[in-house]
C-alpha positions as CSV (number, residue, x, y, z in Angstrom):
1,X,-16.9,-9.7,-38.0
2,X,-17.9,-6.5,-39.6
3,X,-17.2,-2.5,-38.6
4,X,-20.8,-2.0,-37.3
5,X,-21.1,-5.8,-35.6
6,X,-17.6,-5.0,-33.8
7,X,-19.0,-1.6,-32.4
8,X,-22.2,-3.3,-31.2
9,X,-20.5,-5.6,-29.3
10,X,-18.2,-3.2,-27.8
11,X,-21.1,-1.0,-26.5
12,X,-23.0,-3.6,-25.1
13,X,-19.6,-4.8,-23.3
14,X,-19.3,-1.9,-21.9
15,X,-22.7,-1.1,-20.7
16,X,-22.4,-5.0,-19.3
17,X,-19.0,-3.7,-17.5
18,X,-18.8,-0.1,-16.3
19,X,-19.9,-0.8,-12.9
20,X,-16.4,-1.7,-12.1
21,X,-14.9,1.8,-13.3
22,X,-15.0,4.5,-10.5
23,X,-13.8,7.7,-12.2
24,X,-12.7,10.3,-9.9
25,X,-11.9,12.9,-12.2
26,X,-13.8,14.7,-14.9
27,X,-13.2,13.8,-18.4
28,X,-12.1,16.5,-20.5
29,X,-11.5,15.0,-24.3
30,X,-10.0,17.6,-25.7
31,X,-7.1,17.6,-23.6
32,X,-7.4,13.7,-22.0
33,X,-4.3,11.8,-22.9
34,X,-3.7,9.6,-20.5
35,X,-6.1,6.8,-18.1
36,X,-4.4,5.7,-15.0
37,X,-6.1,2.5,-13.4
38,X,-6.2,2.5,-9.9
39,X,-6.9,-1.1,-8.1
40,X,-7.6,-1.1,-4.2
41,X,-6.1,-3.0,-1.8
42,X,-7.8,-5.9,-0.1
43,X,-11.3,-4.6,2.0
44,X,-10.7,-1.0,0.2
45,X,-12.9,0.5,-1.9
46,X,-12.5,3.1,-5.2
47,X,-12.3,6.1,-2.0
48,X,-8.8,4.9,-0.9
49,X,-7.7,6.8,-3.9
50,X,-10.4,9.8,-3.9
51,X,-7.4,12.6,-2.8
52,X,-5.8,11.8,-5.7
53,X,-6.8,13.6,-8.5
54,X,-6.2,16.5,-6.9
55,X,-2.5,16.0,-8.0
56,X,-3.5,15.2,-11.7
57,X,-4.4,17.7,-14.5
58,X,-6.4,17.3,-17.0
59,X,-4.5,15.2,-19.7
60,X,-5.2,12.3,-17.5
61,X,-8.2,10.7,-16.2
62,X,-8.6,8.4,-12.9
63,X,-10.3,5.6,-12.6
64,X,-10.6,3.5,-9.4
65,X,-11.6,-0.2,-10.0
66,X,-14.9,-0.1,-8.0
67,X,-14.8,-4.6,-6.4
68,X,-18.4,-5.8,-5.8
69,X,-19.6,-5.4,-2.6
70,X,-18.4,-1.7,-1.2
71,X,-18.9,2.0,-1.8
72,X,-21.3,2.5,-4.8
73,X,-21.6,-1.6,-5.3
74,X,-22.5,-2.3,-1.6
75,X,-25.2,-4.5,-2.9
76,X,-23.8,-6.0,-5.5
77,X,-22.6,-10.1,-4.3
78,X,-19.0,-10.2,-3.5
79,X,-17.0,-12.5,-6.0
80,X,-14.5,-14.8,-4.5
81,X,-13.1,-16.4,-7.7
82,X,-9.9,-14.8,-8.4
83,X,-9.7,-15.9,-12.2
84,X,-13.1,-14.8,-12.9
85,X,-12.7,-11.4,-11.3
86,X,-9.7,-10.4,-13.3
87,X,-11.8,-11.8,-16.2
88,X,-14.2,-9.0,-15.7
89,X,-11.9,-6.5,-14.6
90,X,-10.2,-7.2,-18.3
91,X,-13.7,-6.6,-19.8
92,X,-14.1,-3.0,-18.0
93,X,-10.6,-2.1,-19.0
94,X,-11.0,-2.7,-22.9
95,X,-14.5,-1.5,-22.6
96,X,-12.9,1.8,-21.5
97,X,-10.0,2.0,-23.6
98,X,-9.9,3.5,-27.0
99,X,-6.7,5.6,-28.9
100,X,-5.2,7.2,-25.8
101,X,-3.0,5.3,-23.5
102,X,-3.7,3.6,-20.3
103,X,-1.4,2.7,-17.2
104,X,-2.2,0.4,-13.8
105,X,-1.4,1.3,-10.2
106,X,-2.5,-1.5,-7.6
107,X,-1.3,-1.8,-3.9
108,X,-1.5,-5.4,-2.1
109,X,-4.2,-7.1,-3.4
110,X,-4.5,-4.8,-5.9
111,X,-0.8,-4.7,-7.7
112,X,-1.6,-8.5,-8.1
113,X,-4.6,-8.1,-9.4
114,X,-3.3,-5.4,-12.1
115,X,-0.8,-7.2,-13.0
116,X,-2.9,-10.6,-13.7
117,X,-5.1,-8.0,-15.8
118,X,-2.9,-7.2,-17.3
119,X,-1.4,-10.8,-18.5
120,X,-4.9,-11.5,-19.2
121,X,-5.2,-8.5,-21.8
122,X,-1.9,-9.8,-23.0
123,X,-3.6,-13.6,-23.7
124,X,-6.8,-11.7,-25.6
125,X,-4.0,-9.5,-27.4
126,X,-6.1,-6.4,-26.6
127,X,-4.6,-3.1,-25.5
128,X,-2.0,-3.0,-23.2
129,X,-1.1,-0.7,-20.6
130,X,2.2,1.7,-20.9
131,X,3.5,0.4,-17.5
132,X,2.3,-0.6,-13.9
133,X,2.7,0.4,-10.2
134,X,2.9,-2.8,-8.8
135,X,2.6,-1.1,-4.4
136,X,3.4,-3.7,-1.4
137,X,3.3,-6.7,-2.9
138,X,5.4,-9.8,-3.4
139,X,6.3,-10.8,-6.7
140,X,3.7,-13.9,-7.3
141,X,6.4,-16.6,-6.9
142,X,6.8,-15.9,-3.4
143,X,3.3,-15.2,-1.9
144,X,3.8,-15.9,1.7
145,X,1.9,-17.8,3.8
146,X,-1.4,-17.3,6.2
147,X,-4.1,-19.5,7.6
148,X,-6.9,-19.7,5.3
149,X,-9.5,-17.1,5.6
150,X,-12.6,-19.7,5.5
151,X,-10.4,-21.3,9.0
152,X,-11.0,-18.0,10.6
153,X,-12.9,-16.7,13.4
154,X,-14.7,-13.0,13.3
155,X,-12.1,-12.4,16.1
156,X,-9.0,-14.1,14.3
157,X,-9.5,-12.3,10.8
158,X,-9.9,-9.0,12.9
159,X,-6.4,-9.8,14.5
160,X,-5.0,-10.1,10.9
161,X,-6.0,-6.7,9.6
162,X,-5.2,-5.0,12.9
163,X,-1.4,-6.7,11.9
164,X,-1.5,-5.2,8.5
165,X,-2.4,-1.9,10.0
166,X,-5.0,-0.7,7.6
167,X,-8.0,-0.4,9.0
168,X,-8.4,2.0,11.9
169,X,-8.6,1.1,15.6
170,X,-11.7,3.3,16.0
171,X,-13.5,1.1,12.9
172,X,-11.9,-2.2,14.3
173,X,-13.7,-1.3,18.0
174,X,-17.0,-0.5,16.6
175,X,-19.6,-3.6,16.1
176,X,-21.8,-1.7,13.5
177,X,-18.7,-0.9,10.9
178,X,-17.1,-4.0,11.2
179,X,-20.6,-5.5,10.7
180,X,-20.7,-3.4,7.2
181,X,-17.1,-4.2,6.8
182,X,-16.1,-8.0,7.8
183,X,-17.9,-9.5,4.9
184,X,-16.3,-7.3,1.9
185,X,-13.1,-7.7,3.5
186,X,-13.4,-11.6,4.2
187,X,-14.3,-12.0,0.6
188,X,-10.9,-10.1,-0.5
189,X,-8.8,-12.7,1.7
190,X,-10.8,-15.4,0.2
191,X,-10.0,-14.2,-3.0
192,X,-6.5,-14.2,-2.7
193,X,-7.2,-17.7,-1.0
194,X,-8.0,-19.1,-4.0
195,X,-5.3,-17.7,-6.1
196,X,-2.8,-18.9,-3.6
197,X,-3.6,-22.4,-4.7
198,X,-2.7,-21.3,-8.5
199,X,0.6,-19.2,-7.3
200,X,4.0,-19.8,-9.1
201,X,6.6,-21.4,-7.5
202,X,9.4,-19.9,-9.7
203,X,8.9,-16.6,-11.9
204,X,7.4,-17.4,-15.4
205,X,9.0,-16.4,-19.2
206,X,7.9,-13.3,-18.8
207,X,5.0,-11.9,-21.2
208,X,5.3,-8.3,-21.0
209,X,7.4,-5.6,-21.9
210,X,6.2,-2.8,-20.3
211,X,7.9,-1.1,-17.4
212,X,7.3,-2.2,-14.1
213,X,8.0,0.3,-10.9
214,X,7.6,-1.7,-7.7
215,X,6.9,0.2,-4.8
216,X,7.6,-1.0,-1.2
217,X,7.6,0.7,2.3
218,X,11.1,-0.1,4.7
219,X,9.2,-1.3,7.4
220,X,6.7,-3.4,6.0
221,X,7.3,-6.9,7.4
222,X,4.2,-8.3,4.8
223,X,6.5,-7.1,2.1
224,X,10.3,-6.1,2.0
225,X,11.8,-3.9,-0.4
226,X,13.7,-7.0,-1.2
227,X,10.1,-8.9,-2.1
228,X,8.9,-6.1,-4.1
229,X,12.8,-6.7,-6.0
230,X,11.5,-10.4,-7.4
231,X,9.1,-8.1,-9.6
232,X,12.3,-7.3,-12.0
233,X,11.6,-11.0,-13.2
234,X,7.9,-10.6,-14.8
235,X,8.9,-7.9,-17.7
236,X,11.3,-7.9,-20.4
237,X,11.3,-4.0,-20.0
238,X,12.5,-1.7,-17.6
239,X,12.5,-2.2,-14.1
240,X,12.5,0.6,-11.1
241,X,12.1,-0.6,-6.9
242,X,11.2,2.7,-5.3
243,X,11.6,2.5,-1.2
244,X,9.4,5.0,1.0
245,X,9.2,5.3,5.1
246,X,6.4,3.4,6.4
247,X,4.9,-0.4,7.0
248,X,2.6,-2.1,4.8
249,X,-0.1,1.4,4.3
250,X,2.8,3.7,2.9
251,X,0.6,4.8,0.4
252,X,-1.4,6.6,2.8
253,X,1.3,7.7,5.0
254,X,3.5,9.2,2.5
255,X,0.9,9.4,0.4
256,X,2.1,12.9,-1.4
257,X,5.4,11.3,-2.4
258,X,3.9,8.3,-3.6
259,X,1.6,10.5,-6.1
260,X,4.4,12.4,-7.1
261,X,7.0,9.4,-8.1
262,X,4.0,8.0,-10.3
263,X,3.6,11.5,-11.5
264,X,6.9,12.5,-12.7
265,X,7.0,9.1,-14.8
266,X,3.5,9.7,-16.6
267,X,4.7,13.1,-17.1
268,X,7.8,11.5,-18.6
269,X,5.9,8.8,-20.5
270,X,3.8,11.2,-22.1
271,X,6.8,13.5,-23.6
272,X,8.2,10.1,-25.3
């Protein structure tokens, strides 16, 4: 392939592709060194992150993953293939990356999705990122069990994310949200419906070396600090379990902390 067919391709990719990128910070290239990926959890959107660049200068730039079907891609369909979405998440990320570095952050739904992104830029030998925040979720060997979305009622599914403790009583109680809402956030369970059936029993040779800092709140009962431990087993790199006060949504409750712990280890990645 030649120099100028190569850049062709990797324009139109990512003119095909931004829609999924969310920035929430300004770009400033003369002093950007860093991209931090942020994927949302399950029925969340790119603005369960929007408070955080406030804690970022600007050597780095944010970027939400933006999921089909919410905020500024409310009418975009909702995809409910979990392979084909982290095939176009992939495309985004390498659309967006050049020389500078990159890193993931994901919670729930999100860490696992980073980190299949991840292994899927490790299969197209593309770019990789410097490390991930993989935030309250198993290690994909143990994924845990649940009736299938598609088996649910309106009123069951609304029982499940009332237990996960996510979405506010005051949205739950009011028809004309969860209208907007239900459909998004169904979609997200059936996506992780259909990666269930793929899920590792046992943890896999490992085909990454990049850190991986697992992140896990004391009281979650969807996912123990000891869960977020069975991470350790998907790098060859360094490993880190960080514990915070809280259930499942610790990244909201202790949210500062959180931001800071991620912070302090960029900082440190970037002095070498």
């Amino acid at each position: 392939m030649s120099a100028s067919h190569a850049s062709t391709t990797r324009t139109s990719t990512m003119s095909a592709d931004s829609h999924y990128l969310h920035r929430l910070s300004k770009r400033n290239d003369q002093r950007l060194r860093m991209r931090v990926f942020l994927f949302p959890y399950a029925g969340g959107s790119a603005s369960v992150f929007r408070d955080w660049s406030a804690y970022f200068d600007d050597r780095y730039e944010l970027i939400a993953i933006q999921l089909p079907g919410r905020g500024n891609r409310l009418g975009h369909p909702v995809v409910e293939d979990f392979n084909l979405m982290v095939q176009d998440i992939a495309d985004a990320v390498y659309a967006a990356a050049d020389v500078r570095k990159f890193v993931f952050f994901g919670h729930s739904m999100g860490a696992l999705l980073a980190h299949a992104v991840a292994n899927e830029l490790v299969r197209r030998r593309q770019p990789l990122p410097e490390c991930m925040f993989l935030s309250g979720r198993k290690a994909p060997h143990s994924p845990g069990k649940r009736h299938p979305v598609g088996s649910m009622t309106d009123e069951d599914f609304m029982s499940e994310l009332r237990s996960l403790g996510g979405t506010p009583e005051e949205v739950l109680a009011d028809p004309d949200m969860m209208r907007l809402m239900l459909p998004t956030a169904r979609a997200d369970f059936a996506l992780l419906d259909h990666w269930y059936i793929q899920a590792p029993s046992a943890p896999p040779v490992p085909s990454i070396s990049m850190p991986i800092y697992a992140m896990a709140g004391r009281r979650d009962v969807h996912c123990s600090p000891e869960d977020s431990a069975q991470w350790q087993f998907y790098t060859h790199g360094v490993f880190e379990l960080l514990e915070y006060n809280g259930g499942h949504f610790f990244i909201h409750k202790v949210q500062s902390r959180v931001i800071a712990d991620v912070r302090h280890r960029l900082d440190t990645l970037l002095m070498g």
